[in-house]
N, C-alpha and C positions, 0 to 999 in steps of 0.2 A: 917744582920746589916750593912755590909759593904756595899749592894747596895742603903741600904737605903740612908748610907749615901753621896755616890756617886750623886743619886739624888738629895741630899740636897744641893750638891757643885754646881752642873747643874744650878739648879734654882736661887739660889743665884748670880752665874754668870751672867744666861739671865734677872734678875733681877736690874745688874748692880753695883754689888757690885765689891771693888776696886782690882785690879788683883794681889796686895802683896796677898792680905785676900785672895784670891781662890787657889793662888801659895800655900798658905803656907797651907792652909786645904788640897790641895790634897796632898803635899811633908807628914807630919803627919799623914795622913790616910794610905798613903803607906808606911809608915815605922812602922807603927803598924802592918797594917798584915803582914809586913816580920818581928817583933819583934826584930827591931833595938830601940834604947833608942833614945827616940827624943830629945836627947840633941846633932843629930847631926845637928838640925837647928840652934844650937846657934852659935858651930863650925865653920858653913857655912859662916854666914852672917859674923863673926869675921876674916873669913880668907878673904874672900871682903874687909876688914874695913884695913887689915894686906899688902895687895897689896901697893906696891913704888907707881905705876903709879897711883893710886886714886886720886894722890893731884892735877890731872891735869884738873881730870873733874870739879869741884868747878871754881878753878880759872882764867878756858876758858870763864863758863858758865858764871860768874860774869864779865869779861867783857865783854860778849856778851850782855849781859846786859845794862850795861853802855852805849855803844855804842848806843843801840837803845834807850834809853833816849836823848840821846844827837843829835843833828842837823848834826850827818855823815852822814845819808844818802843823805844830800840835798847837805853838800860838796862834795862829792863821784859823786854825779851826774853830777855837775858843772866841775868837775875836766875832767871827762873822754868825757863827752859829747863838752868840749873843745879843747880836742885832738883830738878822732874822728868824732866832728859834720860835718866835711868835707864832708867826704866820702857818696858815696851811700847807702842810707838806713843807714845814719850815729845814727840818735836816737836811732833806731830798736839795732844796735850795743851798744849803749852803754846802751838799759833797757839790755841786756843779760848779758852781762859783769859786770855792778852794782848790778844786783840782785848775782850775782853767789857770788860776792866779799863778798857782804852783808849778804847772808846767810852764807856762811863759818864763817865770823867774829861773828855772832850773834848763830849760829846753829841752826836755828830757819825758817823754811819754812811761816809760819803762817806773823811774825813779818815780813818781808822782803816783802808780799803783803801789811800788813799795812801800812808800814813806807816809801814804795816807789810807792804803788800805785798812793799816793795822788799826787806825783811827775810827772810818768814816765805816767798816762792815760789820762791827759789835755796834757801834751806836745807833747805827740804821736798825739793826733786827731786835735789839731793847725798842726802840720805838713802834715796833707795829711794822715793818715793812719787811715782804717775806722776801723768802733767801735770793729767788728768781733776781726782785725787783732792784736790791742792793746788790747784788753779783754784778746784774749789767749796768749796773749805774760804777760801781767803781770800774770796770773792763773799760767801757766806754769814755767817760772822761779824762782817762789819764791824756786824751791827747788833743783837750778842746784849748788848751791855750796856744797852739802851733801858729796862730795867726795874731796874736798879742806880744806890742813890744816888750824885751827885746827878747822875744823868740829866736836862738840863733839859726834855726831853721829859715826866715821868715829873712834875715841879713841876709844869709848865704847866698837866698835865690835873686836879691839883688844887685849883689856883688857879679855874682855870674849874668846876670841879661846885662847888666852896664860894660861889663868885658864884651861879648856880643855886640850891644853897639846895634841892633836894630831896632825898628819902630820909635816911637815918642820917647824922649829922653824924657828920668823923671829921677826923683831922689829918693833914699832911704827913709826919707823922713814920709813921705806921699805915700811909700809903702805902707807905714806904720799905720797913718792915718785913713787908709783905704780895709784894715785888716780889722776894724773897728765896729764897723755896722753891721757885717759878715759873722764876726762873731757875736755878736748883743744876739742878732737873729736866729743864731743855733743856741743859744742860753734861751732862748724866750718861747722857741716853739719845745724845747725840751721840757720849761716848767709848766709850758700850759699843758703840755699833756702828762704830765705828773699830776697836777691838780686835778684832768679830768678822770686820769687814770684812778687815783684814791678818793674821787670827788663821795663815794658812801661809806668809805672806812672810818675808822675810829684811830685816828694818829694824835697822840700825845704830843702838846706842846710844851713848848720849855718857854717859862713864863719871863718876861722882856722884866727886868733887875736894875735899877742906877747899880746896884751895886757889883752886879756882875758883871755889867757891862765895864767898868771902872777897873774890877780887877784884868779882864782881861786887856783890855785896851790898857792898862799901866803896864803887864808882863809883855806886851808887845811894843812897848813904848821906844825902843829904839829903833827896831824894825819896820815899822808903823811911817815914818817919812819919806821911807824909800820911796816908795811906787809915786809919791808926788813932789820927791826934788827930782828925780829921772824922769818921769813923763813929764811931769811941767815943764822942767827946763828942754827937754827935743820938742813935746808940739807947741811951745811959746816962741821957739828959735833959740831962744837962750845959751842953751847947750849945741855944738855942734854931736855928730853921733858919737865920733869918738871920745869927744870930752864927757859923754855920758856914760860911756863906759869907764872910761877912767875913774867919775866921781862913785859909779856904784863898785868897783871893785876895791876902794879906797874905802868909801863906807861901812861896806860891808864886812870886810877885813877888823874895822876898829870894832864896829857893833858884836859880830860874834867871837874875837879873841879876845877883845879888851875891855868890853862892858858885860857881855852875858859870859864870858870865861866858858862856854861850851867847848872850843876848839882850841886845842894845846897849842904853840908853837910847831913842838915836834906836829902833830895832826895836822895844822896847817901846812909845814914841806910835804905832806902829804895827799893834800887834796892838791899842794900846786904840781904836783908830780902827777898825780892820776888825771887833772884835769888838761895837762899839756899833754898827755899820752893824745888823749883824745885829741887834741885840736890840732898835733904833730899828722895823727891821721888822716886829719880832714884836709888838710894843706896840701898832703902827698898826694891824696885823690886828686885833688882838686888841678893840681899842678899837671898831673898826667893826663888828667879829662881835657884841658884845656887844650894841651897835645893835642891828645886825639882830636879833638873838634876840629882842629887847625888841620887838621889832613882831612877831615870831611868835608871841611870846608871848599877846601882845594881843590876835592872828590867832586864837588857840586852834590853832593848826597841831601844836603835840605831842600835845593832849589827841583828836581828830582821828586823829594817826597812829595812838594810839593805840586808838581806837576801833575803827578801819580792821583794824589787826594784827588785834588780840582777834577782829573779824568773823571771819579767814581762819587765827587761828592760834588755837586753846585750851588751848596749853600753853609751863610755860616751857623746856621742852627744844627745843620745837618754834620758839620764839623765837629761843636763843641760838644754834642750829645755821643758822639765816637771819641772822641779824649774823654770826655770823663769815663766812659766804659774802657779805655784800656789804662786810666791812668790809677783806676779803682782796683783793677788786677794787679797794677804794678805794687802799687800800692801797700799789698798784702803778698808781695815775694822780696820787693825789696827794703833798704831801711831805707830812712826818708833822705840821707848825705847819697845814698850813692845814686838813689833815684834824681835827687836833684844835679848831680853834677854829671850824670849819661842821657839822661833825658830830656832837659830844660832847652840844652843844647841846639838839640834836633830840631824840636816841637816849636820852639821860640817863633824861627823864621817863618816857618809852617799860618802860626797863628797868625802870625803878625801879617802875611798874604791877605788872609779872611777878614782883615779890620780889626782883630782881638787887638785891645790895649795891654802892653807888656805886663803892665800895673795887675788888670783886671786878670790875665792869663798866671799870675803870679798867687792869684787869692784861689782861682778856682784850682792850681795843682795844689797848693796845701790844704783846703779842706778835703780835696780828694785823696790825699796822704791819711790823712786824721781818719777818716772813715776806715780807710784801704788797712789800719793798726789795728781795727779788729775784725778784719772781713774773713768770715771762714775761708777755706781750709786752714791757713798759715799764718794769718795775722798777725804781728808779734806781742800785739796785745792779750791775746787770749793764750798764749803760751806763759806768758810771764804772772798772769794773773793763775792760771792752773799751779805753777808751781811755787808761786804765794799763798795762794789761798787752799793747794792741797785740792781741788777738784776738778772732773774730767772735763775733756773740753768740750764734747758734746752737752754739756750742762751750760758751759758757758756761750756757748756757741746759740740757746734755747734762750739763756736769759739775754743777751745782745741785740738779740733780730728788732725789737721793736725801737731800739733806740736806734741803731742803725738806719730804721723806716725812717724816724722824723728827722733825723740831718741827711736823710737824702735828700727830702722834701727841703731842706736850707740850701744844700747844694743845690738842685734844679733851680730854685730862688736865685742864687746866687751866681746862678751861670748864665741864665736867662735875663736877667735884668739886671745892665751892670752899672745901672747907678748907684746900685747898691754900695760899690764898691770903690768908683770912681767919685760919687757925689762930692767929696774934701777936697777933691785935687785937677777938677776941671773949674 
């Protein structure tokens, strides 16, 4: 009976059914044959719901939301592409730095190729840069700010290692601050080889203005404090995490309904409806995941994997360099919520055996995510950019590979030497 039903969960899955409903039929299945009361799913999902830090992923996601409703991405562009249009390969600099900003604000890899493609791939190919080179610069960046607060990515995978509960306890805030040189590090080997890559071209600069500079920094002028009353107040202590969610979903709210009038009232029940949709999602995974872990737990399935590993693997370089190879596949089948809440799970204790710091094990699965968004075959990055931008994906897949090369080259950095990542918080 039990294989049968095991089968049934199989099919259902390859069939397509939603990954709470598979989560939650295997957590029940296995707690029946171990003759636990399944009233330990209710538990589960109640003690998710009982988490302090919950109220942060709501009120990030909502104004990530907001934001992408609203005409920031075209200030954000104006803003920065003002500062640095000067410079060599100044555009190129400011699509990586505006996507990064914009996916951190919004959380959202997807939204970040829509919302600034339409921007950042006519300005590129007016400038001198051919189609290749602007394809895989917008494909690729939509997913470089997943390690920048308040990335709700970047929350989520804290919230879960803290529910876990193994290895070095640490805070949300230590996260933030460890997700920081990790990414400086993939923005910098990105422009140096942008710079070396056009180092004999003829690229058009856009001449540095008071006056331009003035108008855009005044059309951003409300939006413009954000990123340094929310960051300042988390890495000063100032703010607790959630009080900083609160004060950007407050700000946010005033700046784009009530000073730039972009988003109606009605609009606004709008984005707060479609933004709860999302985060009602993420809670029900998360709640059933948590289930399930709890019967793996039970299972001894990590303690297990980990035996298994140590058999076939006795070292930890020999560990980390096999995670990131299968977390780079996962990577590019799954989306980064469900990979976070089936897989963190497992791997946590795994690492945390080999001496990985939770911290540290927390940075290398999300740049392995970011990469994993446009890793051929299935990416979702390269789907979402194909039918944005209207071309095939072996085109995109042609213009990708070399940016790809240089945040591996960040990843292996960054897996290998974790002070990179740890330096703020030891």
């Amino acid at each position: 009976m039990t294989w049968v039903a095991i089968a049934f969960i199989v099919a259902a899955a390859l069939a397509g059914a939603p990954l709470f409903a598979v989560l939650m039929a295997s957590a029940m299945l296995g707690f029946l044959a171990s003759d636990i009361p399944l009233a330990i799913v209710a538990v589960e999902v109640y003690r998710i719901v009982d988490t302090p830090l919950l109220v942060v992923l709501p009120l990030f996601t909502y104004s990530g939301y907001l934001l992408a409703e609203a005409k920031t991405s075209e200030r954000l562009v104006d803003l920065v592409q003002s500062v640095f249009g000067w410079l060599p390969s100044g555009l190129a600099m400011v699509g990586f730095v505006v996507c990064a900003l914009f996916t951190a604000l919004t959380g959202a890899s997807g939204v970040t190729i829509v919302a600034l493609g339409a921007l950042l791939l006519p300005a590129l190919a007016r400038s001198g840069y051919s189609e290749k080179f602007s394809l895989g610069l917008v494909t690729t960046s939509g997913s470089l700010g997943l390690l920048l607060v308040p990335s709700v990515p970047l929350i989520l995978y804290g919230i879960i290692a803290q529910q876990l509960d193994v290895g070095e306890p640490f805070t949300i805030v230590q996260l933030f601050f460890a997700g920081l040189l990790p990414m400086l590090l993939m923005l910098a080997l990105l422009i140096i080889w942008t710079l070396w890559r056009h180092r004999g071209d003829v690229i058009p600069r856009v001449e540095f203005t008071g006056q331009r500079f003035w108008r855009a920094l005044k059309a951003a002028r409300w939006e413009l404090p954000l990123p340094f009353v929310v960051l300042g107040g988390i890495y000063s202590g100032y703010f607790a995490i959630s009080e900083a969610a609160a004060v950007t979903a407050v700000y946010v709210t005033i700046a784009e309904v009530m000073l730039y009038r972009e988003v109606t009232w009605r609009g606004l029940l709008k984005v707060m409806m479609d933004s709860m949709v999302m985060v009602g999602g993420i809670l029900l995974v998360l709640g059933v995941a948590l289930a399930f872990t709890n019967f793996l737990v039970d299972a001894e399935v990590p303690q297990k994997l980990f035996e298994f590993t140590q058999e076939h693997i006795d070292s930890k370089l020999g560990f980390l360099l096999l995670l990131n190879v299968m977390l780079l596949a996962l990577g590019a089948m799954l989306d980064i919520f469900s990979a976070l809440v089936v897989i963190v799970p497992l791997i946590l204790p795994v690492a945390v055996g080999y001496g990985v710091h939770p911290v540290h094990l927390g940075i290398i699965f999300l740049a392995n995510m970011q990469i994993g968004y446009f890793t051929p075959p299935v990416g979702m990055n390269l789907f979402i950019a194909s039918y944005r931008f209207g071309k095939p994906l072996q085109e995109l897949y042609v213009a990708s590979w070399p940016f790809m090369l240089i945040l591996l080259i960040a990843l292996a950095l960054i897996t290998y030497v974790p002070w990179i990542s740890l330096v703020f918080i030891e």
